[in-house]
N, C-alpha and C positions, 0 to 999 in steps of 0.2 A: 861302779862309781867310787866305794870306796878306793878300791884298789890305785885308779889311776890319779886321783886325787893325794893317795899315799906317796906314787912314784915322783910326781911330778914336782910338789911337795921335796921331799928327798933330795931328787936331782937338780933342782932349782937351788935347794939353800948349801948346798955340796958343788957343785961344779960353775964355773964360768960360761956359761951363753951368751953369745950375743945376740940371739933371733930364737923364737921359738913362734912357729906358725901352729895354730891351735886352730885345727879343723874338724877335732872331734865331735860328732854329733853326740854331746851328753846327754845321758837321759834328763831331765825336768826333775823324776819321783824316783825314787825307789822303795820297793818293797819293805813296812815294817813290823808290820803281823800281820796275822789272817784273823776270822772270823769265820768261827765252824759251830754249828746249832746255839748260836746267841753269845756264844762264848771267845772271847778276842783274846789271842792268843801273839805275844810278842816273837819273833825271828830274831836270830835263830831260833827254829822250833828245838827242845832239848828231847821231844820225843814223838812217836807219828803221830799222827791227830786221826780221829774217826773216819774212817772214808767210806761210809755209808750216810752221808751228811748231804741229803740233794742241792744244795747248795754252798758254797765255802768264798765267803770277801777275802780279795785281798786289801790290807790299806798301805797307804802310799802316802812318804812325806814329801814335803819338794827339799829336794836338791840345792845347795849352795851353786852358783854360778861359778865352776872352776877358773873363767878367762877372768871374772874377776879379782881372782886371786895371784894372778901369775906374777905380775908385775913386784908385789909385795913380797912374794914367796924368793923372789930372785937373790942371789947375793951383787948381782951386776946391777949395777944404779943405773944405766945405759939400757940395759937390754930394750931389745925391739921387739914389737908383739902385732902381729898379724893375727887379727881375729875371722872368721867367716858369721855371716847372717843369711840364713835359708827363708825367707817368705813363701806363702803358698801362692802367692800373687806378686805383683810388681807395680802394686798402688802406691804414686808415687807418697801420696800423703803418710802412710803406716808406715812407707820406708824410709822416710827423712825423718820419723821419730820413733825408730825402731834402731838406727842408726846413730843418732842423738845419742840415745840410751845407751845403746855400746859403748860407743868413744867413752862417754862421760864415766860408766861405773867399772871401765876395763882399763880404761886410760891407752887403750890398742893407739898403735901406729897408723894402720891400716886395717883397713877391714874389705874383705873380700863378700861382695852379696850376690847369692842368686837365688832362684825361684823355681819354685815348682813348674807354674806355668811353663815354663823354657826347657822344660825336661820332654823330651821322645823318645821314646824306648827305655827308658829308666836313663837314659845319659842325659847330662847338663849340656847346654851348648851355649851355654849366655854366662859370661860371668863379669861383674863390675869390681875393678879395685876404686876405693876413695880412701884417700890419706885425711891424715887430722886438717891438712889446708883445704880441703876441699878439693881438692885435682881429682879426675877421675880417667880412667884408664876402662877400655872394654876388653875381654877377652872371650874371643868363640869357642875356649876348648879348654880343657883341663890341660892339654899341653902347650897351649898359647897361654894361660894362666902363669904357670910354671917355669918360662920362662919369661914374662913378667914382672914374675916377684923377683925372680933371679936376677933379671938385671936390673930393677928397682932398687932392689938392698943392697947389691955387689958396688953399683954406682956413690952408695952413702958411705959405704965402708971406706970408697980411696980416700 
């Protein structure tokens, strides 16, 4: 987390983008000590901890939301931002305000959503683009997706 939060960060306030698609599934938590025989100990550990300990917590803080930092991080006042939202389901109610919630605290362009449900064999076969107007576009495929966005954004650009 830290790390791409550092790069992204970096190359965002250093370079000109006009698009960054943020499809990364961010962790939520990351690791911030452990707890070894009663005893919480903050990571980096500076030294090993007892491992004869039949049990050892990890704890976990949450995660700042990277998408919602991109737009701010940019030096492009312009930039476009393509966000993605994974549900485990495709209830439309959780997703029209699971959706809401994006746009609003990502300020995304688009946002790309799909669902667990729609997944066989570990591949996606369903994917919905919805821009901030509300338009929505379907896509059966990561390569139907792909080209898509391509020519969604390429069309904005002339």
């Amino acid at each position: 987390f830290k790390d791409l939060k550092s790069v992204l960060q970096s190359e965002l306030n250093s370079k000109d983008y006009d698009l960054v698609i943020h499809a990364a599934a961010v962790g939520d938590y990351s690791p911030t000590g452990i707890e070894v025989n009663g005893s919480e100990t903050k990571l980096p550990l500076e030294k090993k901890f007892d491992s004869s300990a039949d049990n050892v917590k990890v704890i976990l803080s949450k995660n700042i939301k990277l998408v919602n930092e991109i737009k701010s991080w940019s030096q492009n006042e312009n930039i476009k931002l393509i966000a993605f939202k994974l549900l485990n389901d495709g209830d439309d109610i959780r997703k029209e305000k699971e959706l809401k919630k994006l746009f609003d605290n990502s300020k995304a362009d688009s946002i790309v959503f799909n669902s667990l449900s729609n997944r066989k064999n570990e591949v996606q076969n369903s994917f919905q683009i919805i821009n901030k107007s509300e338009s929505k576009k379907n896509a059966a495929s990561a390569n139907d997706l792909a080209k898509e966005l391509y020519n969604q954004w390429r069309s904005s650009w002339s």
